[in-house]
C-alpha positions in Angstrom: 14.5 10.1 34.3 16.1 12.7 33.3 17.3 11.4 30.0 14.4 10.0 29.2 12.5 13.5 29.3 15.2 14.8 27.6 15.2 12.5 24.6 11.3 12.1 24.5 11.7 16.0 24.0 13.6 15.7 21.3 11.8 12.9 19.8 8.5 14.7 20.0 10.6 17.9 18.2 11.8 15.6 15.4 8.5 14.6 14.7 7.4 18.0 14.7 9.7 19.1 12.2 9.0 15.7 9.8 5.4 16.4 10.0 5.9 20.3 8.5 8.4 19.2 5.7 6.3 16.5 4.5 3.3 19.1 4.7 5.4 21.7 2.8 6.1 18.9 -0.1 2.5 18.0 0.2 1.6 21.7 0.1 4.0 22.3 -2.9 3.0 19.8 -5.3 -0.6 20.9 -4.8 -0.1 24.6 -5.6 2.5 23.1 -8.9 1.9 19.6 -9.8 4.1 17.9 -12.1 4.0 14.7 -14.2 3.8 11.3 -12.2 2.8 7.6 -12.0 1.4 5.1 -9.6 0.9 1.8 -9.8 -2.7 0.5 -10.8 -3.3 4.0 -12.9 -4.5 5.7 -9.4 -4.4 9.3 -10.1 -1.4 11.3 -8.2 -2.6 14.1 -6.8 -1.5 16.1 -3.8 -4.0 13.7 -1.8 -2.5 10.9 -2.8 0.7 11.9 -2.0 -0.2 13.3 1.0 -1.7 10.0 2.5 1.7 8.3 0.7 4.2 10.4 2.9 1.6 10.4 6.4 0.6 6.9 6.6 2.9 6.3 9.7 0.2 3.9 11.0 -0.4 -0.3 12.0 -3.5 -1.5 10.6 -5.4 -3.9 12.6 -3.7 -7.3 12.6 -0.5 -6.2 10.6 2.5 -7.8 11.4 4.9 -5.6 12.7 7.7 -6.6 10.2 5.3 -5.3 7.6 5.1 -1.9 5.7 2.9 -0.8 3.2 3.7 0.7 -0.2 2.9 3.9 -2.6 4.7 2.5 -5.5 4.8 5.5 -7.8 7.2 7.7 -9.9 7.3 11.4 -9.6 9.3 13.8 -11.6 10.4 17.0 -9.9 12.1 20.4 -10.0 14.8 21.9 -8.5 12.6 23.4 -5.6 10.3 20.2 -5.2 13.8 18.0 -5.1 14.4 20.9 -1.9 11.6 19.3 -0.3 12.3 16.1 -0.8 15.6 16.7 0.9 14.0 18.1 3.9 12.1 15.5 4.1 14.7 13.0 4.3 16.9 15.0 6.3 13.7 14.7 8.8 13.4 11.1 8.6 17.1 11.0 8.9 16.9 12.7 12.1 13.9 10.9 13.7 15.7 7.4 12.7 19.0 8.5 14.5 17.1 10.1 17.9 15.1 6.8 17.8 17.9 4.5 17.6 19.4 6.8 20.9 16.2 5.8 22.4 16.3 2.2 21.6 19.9 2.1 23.6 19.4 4.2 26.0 15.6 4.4 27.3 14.0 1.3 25.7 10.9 1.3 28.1 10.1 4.4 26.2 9.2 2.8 23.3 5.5 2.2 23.9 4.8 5.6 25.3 6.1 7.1 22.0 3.8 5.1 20.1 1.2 6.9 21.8 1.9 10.0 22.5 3.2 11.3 19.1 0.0 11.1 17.1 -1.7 13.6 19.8 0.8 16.1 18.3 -1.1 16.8 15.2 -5.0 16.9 15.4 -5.6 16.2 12.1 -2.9 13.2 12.0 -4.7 12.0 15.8 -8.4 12.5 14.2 -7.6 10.2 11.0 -5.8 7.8 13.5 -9.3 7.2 15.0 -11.4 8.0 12.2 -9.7 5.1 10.3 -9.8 2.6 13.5 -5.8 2.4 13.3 -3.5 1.3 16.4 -0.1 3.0 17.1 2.6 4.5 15.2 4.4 2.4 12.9 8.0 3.7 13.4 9.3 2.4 10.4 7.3 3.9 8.2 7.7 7.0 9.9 12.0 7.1 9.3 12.2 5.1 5.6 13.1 7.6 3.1 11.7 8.4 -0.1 13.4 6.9 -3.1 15.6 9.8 -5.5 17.0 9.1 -8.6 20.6 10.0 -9.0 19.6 12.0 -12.6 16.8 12.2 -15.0 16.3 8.7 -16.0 15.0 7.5 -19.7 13.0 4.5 -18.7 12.0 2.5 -15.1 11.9 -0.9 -15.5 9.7 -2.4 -12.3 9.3 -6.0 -11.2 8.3 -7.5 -7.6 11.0 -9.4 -6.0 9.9 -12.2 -3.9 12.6 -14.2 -2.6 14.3 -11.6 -0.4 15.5 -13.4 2.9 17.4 -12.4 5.9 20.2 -14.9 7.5 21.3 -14.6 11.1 23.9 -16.4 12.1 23.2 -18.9 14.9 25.1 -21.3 17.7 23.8 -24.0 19.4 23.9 -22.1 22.5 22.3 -19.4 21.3 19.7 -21.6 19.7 19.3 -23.8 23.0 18.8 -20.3 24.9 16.0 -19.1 22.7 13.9 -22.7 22.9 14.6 -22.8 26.4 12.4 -19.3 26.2 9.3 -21.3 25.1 6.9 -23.8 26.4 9.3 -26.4 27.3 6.4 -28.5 28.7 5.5 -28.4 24.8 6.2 -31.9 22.7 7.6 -30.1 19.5 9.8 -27.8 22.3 11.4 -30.9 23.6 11.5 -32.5 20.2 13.9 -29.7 19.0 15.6 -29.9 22.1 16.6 -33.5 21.4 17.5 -33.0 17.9 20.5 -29.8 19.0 21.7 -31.8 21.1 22.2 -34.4 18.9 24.9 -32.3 17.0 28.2 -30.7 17.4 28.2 -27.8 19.6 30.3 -25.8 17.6 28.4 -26.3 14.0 27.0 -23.0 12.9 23.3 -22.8 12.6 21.1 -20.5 10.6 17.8 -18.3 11.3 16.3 -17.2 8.5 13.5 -14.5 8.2 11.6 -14.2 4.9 11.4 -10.8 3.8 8.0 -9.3 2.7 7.6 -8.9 -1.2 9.3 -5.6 -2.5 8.9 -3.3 -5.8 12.1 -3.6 -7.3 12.9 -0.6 -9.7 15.9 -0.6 -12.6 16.4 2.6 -13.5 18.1 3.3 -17.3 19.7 7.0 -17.1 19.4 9.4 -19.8 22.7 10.3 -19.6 25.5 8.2 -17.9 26.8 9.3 -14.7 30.3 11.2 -13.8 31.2 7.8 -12.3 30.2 5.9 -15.6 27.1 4.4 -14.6 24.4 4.5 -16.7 21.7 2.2 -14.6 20.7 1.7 -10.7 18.7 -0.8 -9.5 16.7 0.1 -6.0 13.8 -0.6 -4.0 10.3 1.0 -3.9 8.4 1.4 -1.0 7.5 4.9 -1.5 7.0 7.6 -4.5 10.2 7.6 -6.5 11.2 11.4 -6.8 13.3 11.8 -10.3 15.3 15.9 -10.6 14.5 16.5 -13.9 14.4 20.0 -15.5 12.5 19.0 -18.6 10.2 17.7 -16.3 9.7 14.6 -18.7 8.4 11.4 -17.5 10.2 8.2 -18.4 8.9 5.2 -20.3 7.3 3.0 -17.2 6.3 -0.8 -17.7 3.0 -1.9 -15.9 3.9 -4.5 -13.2 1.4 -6.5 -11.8 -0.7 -5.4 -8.5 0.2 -7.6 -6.3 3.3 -10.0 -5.9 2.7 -13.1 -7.0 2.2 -15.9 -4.3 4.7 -18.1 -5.0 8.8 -17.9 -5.7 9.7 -17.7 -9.0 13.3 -17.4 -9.0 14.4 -20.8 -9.4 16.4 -22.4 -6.5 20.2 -21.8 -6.8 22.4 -24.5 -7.5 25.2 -23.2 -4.6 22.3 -23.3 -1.5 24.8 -23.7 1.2 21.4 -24.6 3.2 19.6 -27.6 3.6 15.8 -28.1 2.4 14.1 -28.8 5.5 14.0 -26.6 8.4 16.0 -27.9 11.5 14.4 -26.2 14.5 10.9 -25.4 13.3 9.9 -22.8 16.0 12.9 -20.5 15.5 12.8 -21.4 11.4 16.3 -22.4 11.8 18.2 -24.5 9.2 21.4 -26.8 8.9 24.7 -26.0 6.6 24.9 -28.4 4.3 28.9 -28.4 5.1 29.3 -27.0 8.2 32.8 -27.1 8.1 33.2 -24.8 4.6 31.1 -22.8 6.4 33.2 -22.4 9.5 36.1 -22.0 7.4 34.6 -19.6 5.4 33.3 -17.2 8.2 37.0 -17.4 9.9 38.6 -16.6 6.0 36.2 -13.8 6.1 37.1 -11.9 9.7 40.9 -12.6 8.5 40.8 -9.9 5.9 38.3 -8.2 7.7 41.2 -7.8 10.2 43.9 -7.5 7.6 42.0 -4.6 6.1 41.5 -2.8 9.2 45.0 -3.3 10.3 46.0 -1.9 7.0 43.7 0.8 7.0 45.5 2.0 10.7 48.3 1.8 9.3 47.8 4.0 6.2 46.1 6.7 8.8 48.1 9.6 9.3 49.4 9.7 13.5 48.1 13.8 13.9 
């Protein structure tokens, strides 16, 4: 119990100390505003920005996977790039005490959910004004986007096809349908159909990813390391340092991704088309065997490297 007071302390302090920084930027590009641009010509002003860097809430019926985004472009100067820094640094800290949490006191979770917003009155009283839920935590520790160096031009696009692959055994897959409704005709269907195949074949889960602003940025000047573009994501305001305070050349992406995948499908899928295991959206290797080999080619160098890398170390 101890611990768990201990790091809800600590929580509650990193909180605290995100909620002032992200005032102090909000408070700073109010009193000196500089030039900017958000998606759908909305005007950036410090409220806007504002509700941008303090929307840390669910919305009824959002999936929890979910975040929303402020796509925007901000340039800044030396002492708004400060701000941003603290800002991060915040987050930074908030994600790092959370993840302690998360390993140590999981039953905490929920309790932090509710207890934070009753930190800040005015955060708590647009909590209820707005009819929102709990604190979203992710939204709370994602940083905001900085550009390496003033850039020349932002080319933005939405990128729909984003997907996450976890890698699967039959075990593991027979575990987690033995979790559901085995009563359940499609539970014992699936059932049927792993058993029909090798235990050791790999399977794979796959989790679509929600549609994401995807920004390349063109740099005015190339970078000490050569570079002269970076492509990144945009959740939030993009913060450029620029001096000159100029803003780049921006395209006008659409408002909202579009609903179906583009991108057309790539000729090396190492999946198959149809999902195996429905419930769990698990799919099949096409050759499970390349794949096998693959993954065991893969932790060989892993482990080369490493030995390599103890080796090379210095003994004290």
């Amino acid at each position: 119990m101890e611990l768990q007071y201990r790091l809800l302390a600590e929580l509650e302090a990193d909180f605290d100390r995100l909620i002032e920084a992200v005032d102090r930027l909000a408070q700073r590009y109010a009193a000196s505003p500089t030039p900017a641009w958000a998606l759908g010509d909305a005007p950036v002003d410090s409220h806007w920005l504002r509700r941008a860097l303090t929307d840390f809430w669910y919305q009824d019926g959002q999936d929890g996977r979910e975040t929303r985004n402020y796509i925007g472009v901000i340039v800044a100067n030396s002492e708004m790039m400060t701000g941003v820094a603290d800002v991060n640094a915040a987050k930074a800290r908030f994600a790092t005490t959370l993840k302690t949490i998360r390993q140590s006191a999981p039953r905490l979770m929920p309790e932090i959910k509710a207890v934070l917003p009753f930190r800040h009155p005015a955060l708590h009283d647009h909590l209820r004004g707005q009819g929102l839920a709990r604190l979203h935590l992710k939204q709370c520790w994602r940083q905001l986007p900085v550009a390496d160096a003033p850039i020349s031009r932002a080319r933005l696009a939405w990128y729909t096809s984003g997907r996450s692959i976890k890698r699967l055994s039959v075990e593991q897959a027979a575990e987690k349908l033995g979790q559901m409704d085995t009563a359940a005709a499609h539970i014992r269907i699936q059932l049927r159909k792993l058993g029909d195949i090798p235990d050791g074949e790999p399977l794979a889960q796959i989790q679509q990813q929600a549609p994401v602003m995807r920004a390349n940025l063109f740099f005015r000047e190339a970078l000490d390391d050569g570079r002269t573009r970076r492509a990144m994501n945009l959740p939030l305001p993009l913060f450029i340092p620029d001096p000159d305070l100029k803003l780049p050349s921006i395209n006008e992406p659409p408002l909202q991704p579009p609903r179906e995948r583009k991108r057309a499908r790539r000729s090396d899928q190492k999946l198959e088309d149809d999902v195996f295991l429905p419930s769990l959206r698990v799919y099949r290797y096409r050759n499970p065997s390349l794949q096998l080999a693959e993954e065991r080619e893969k932790k060989e160098k892993e482990r080369s490297n490493q030995a390599a890398a103890d080796h090379d170390t210095p003994s004290g």
